[in-house]
N, C-alpha and C positions, 0 to 999 in steps of 0.2 A: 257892645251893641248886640241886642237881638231883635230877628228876625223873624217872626211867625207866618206862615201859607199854609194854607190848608188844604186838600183834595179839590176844595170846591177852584182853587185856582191855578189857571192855568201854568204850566212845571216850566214851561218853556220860555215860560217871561223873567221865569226868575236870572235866566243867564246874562242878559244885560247889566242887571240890577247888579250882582255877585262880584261881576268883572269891574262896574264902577269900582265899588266896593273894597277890592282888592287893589286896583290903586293906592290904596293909601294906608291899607288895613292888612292885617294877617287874618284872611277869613278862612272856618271851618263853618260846611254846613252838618249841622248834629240833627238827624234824623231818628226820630224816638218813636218807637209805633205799639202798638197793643197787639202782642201777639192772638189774638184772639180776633182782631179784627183782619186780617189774612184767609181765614175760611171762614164759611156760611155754614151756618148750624145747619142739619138737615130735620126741622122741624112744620114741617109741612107748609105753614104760612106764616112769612116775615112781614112784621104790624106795616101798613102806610107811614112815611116817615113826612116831616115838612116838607119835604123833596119831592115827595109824589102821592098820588093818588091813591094808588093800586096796590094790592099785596102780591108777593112773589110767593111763586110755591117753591120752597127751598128744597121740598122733597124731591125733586129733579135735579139728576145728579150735571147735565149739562148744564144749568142755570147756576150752579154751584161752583160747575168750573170756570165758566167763564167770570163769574165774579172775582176767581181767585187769581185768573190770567190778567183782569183790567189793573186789582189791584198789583200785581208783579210788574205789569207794563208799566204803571205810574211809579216804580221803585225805580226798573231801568233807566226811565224819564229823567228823573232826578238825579243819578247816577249820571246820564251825561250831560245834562247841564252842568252839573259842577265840574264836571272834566272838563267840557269848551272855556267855562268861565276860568280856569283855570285856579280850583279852591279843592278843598280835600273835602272829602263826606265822611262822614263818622254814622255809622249806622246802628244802632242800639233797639234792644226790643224787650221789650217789660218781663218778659219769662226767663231772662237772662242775667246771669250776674254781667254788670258793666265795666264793673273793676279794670279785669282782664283785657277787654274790649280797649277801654281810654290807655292801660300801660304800653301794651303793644302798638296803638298810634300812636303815643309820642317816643316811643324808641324806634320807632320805623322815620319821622320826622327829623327824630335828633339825627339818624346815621344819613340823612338825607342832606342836612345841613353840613355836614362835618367833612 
């Protein structure tokens, strides 16, 4: 079974959904993100997106942080959602080998079960 949400929805709905879910299911949520999408380039003007109107001047190093504080906030978001729904998160990030990442959750799992 998978599961896609994206930024544009809300984190907080997911924990319903997850707990159903887990009823019946062994759910992991696998959270895969673009390391690159985590900070704002500081390139003076980021293009208008479908999303909005207006260009952001990136060369502002406040507008920079807080973009990189919203997106950390929607990480913890997620992080506890899965913890109330009571499901494991797996967090992986494209600059990263995952290998490593996937062995160590399921031997952290395995001694969890045993």
């Amino acid at each position: 079974l998978t599961m896609t949400e994206s930024f544009d929805t809300e984190i907080a709905r997911l924990c319903p959904k997850l707990a159903q879910l887990r009823r019946r299911h062994d759910v992991v949520v696998l959270s895969v993100n673009d390391a690159r999408e985590f900070l704002m380039p500081d390139v003076d003007a980021w293009p208008a997106s479908c999303r909005s109107d207006f260009e952001t001047d990136t060369s502002n190093a406040r507008i920079r942080q807080s973009y990189t504080a919203e997106i950390e906030r929607r990480q913890l978001e997620l992080g506890l959602a899965a913890r109330a729904a009571g499901v494991d998160l797996l967090d992986l990030v494209s600059d990263a080998p995952y290998v490593p990442v996937l062995e160590t959750f399921y031997k952290r799992r395995e001694g969890r079960s045993a």
